[in-house]
Backbone as numpy.savetxt, mean C-alpha at the origin, in Angstrom:
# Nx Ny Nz CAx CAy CAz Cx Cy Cz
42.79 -69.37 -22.38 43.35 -68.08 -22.16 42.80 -67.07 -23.15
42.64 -67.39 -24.64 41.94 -66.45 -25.28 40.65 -65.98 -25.32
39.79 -66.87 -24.45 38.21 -66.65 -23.68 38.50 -65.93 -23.04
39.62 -66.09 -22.12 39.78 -64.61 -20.98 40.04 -63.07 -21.85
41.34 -63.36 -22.94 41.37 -62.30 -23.24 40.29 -61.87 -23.70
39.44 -62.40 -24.73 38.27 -61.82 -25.78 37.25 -61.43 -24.07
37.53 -61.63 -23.40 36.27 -61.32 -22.11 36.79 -60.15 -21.90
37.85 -59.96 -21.59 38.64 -58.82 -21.08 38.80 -57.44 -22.08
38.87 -57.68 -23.66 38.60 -56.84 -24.78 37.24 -56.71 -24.19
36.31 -57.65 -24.28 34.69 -57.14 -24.24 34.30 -56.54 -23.04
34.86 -56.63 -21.81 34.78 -55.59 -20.62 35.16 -54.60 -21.16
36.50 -54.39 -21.71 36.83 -53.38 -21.59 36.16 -52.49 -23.12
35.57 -53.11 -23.49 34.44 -51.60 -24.88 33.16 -51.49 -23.79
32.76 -52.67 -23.31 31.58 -52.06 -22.37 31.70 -51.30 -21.68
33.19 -51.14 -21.08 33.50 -50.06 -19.63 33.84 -48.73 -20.84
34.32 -47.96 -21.57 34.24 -47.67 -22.71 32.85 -46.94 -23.10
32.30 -47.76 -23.17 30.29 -47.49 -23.45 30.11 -47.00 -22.59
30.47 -47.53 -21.47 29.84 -47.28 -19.85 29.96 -45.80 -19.51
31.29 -45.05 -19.75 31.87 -44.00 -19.55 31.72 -43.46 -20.59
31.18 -43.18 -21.79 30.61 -42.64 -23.11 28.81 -42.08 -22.61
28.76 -43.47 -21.87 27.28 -42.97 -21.87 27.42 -42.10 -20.65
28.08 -42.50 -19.46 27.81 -41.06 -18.75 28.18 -40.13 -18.77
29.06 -39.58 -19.36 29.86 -38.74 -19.95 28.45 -37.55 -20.77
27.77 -38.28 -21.60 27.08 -38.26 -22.29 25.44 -37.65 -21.88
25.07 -38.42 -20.70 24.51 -38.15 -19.28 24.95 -36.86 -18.56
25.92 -36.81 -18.48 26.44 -35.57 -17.39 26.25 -34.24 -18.76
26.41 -34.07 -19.96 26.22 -33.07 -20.43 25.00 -32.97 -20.47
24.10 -33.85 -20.77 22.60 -33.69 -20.71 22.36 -32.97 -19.32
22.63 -33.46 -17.90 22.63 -32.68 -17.01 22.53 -31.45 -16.69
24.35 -31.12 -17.50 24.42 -29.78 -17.28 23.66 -28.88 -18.27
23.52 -28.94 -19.54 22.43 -28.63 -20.03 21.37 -27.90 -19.43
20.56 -29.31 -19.32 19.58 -29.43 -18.28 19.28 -28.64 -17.22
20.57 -28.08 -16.55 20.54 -27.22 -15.75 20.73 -26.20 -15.95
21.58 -25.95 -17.29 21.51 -24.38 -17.99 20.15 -23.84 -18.11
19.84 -24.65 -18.73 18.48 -24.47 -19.27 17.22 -23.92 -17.99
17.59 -24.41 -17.17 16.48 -24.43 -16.08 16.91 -22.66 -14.90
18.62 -22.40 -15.25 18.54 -21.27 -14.76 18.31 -20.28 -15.94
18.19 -20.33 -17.32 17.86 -19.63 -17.84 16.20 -19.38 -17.97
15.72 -20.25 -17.47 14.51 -20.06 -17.39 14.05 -19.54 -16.06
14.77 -19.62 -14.91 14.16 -19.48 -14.39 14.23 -17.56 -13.85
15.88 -17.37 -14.65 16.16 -15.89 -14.88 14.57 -15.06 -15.82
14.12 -15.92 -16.55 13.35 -15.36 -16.98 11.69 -15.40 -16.64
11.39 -15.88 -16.20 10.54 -16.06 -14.59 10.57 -14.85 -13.97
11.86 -14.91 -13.69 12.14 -13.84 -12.24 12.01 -12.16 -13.34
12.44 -12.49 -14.23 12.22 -10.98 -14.83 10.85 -10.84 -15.45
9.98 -11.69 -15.70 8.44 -11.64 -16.40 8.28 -11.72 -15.19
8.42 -11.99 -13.93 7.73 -11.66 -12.50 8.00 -10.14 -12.38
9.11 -9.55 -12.17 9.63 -7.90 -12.01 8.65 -7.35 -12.84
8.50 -7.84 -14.03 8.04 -6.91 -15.11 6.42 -6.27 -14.67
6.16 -7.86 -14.32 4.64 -7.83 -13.85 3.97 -7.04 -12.79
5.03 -7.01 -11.92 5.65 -6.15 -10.28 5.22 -4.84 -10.79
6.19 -4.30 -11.83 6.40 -2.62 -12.35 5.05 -2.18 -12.81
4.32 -3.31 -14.06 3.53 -2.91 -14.47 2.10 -2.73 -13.53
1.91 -3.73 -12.44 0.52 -3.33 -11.49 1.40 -2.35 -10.46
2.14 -2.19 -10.05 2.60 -1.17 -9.60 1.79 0.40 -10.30
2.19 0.56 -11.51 2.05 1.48 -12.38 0.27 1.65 -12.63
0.30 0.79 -12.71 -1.51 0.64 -13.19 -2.16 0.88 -11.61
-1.83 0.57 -10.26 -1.93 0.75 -9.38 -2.27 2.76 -9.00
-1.09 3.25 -9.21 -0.72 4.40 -9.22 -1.98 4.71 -9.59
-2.14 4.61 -11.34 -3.09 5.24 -12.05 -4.41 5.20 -11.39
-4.78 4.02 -11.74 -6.15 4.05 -10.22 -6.22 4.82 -8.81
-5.11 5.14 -8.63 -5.71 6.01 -7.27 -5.35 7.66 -7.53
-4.77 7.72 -8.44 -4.50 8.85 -9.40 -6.31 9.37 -10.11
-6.87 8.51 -10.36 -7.98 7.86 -11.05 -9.30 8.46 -9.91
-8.75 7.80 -8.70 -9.74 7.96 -8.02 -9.73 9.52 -6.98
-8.44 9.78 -6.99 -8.27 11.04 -6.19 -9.07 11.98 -7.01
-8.80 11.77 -8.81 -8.90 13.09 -9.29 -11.12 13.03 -9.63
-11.69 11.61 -9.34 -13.13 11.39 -9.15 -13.46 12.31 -8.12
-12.47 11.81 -6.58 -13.20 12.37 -5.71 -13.51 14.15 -5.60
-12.10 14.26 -5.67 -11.90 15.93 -6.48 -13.37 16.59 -7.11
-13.64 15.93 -7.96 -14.75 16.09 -9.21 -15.85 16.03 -8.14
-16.14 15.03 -7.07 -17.61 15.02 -6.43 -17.88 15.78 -5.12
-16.58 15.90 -4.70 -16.23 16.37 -3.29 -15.59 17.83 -3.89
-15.98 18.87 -4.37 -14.70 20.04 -4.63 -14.46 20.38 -3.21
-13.42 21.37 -3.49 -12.76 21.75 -2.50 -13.84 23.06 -1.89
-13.84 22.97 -0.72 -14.96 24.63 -0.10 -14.14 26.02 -0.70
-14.94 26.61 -0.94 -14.85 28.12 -0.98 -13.98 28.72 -0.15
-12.98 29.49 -0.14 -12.25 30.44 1.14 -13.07 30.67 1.83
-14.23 31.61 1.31 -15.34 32.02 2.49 -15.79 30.97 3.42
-16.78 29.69 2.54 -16.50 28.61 3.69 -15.71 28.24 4.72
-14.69 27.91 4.06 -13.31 27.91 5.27 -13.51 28.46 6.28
-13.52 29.77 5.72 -13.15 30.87 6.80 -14.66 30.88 8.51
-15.52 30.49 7.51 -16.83 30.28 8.50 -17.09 29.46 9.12
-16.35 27.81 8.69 -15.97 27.13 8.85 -15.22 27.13 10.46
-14.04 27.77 10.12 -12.94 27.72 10.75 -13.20 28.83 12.80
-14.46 29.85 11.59 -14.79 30.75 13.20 -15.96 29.99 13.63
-16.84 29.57 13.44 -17.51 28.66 13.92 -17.16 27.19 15.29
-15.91 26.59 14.34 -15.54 25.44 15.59 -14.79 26.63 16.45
-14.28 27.98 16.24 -13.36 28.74 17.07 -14.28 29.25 18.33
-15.84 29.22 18.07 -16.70 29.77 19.21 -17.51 28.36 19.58
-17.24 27.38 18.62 -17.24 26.42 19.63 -16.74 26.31 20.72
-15.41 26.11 20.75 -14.52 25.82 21.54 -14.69 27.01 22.63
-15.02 28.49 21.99 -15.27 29.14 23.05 -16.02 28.69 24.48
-17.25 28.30 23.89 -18.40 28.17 24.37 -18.66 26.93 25.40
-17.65 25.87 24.89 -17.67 24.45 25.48 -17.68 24.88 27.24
-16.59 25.23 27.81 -16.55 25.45 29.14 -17.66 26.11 29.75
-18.42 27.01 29.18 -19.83 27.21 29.57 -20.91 26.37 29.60
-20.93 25.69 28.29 -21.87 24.19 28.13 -21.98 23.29 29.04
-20.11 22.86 28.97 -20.12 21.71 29.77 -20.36 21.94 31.35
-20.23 23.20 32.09 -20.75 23.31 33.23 -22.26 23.31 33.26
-22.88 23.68 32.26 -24.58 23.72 32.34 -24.79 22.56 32.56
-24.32 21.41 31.75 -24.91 19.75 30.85 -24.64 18.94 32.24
-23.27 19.57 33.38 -22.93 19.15 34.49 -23.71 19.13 35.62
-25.22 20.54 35.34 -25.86 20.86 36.37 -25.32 21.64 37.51
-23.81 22.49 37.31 -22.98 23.38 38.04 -23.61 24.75 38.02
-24.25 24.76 36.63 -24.48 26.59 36.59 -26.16 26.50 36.06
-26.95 27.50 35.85 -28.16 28.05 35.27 -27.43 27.71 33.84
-28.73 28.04 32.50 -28.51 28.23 31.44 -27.75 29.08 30.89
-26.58 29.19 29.93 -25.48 29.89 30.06 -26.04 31.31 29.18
-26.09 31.00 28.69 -27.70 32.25 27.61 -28.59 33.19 28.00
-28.80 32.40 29.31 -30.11 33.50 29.47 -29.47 34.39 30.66
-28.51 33.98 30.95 -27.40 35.44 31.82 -26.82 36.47 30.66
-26.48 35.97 29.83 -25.34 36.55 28.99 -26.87 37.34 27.89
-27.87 37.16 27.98 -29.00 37.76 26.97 -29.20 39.02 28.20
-29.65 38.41 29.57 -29.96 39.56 30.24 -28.92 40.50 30.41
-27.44 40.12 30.72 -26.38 41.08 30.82 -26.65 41.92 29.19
-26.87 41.66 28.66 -26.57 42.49 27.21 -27.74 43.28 27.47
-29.25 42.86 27.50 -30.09 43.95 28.07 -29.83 45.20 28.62
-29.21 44.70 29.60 -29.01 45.59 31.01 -28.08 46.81 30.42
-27.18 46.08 29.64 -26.12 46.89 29.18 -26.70 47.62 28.08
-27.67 47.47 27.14 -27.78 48.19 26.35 -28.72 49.36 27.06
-30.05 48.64 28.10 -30.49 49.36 28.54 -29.94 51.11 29.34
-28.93 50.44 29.49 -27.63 51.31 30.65 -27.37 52.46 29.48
-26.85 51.91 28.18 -26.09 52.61 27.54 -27.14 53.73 26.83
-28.20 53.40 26.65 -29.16 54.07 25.76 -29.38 55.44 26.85
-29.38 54.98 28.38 -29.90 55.51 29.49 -28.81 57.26 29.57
């Protein structure tokens, strides 16, 4: 009977140990897992950071490059513009005359509108 008991003392420090050590185990765990969201909070913010900063450096470069092109490309003159601007305006005049010539609908659109001006100046001088 005292083999049983001394068995039964010695189960019971091993069960004892048993539950010491996981006990022991489970804080390592949680730890373990502190540790791993604090890291990984900081991950996620040295990622943001990294985000802001090529973001920023991003900017600058095309900030960078607008103010190059600026420099190689200036902007035209008003006057340009403006010659610019009456130029495609007698384009556009002119297209519906063109495009009936290029169609083979009409004669050369020019050499009516040269002789009418003739005629007319001729007329007017007259």
């Amino acid at each position: 009977m005292t083999s049983l008991f001394a068995q039964e003392i010695r189960l019971s420090k091993r069960h004892e140990e048993i539950l010491s050590q996981r006990l022991m185990l489970l804080q390592q765990m949680e730890n373990k897992l502190g540790d791993q969201h604090t890291e990984k909070a900081s991950q996620l913010q040295t990622v943001e950071t990294a985000f802001k900063r090529n973001l920023s450096l991003l900017k600058d470069i095309e900030a960078a490059e607008k103010s190059l092109q600026t420099r190689i490309h200036p902007l035209p003159r008003p006057e340009v513009v403006s010659l610019e601007t009456r130029y495609w305006a007698s384009v556009e005049e002119y297209i519906p005359k063109w495009e009936q010539f290029l169609l083979g609908r009409v004669p050369y659109p020019f050499a009516v509108e040269n002789q009418n001006e003739a005629e007319n100046t001729i007329q007017n001088e007259a």
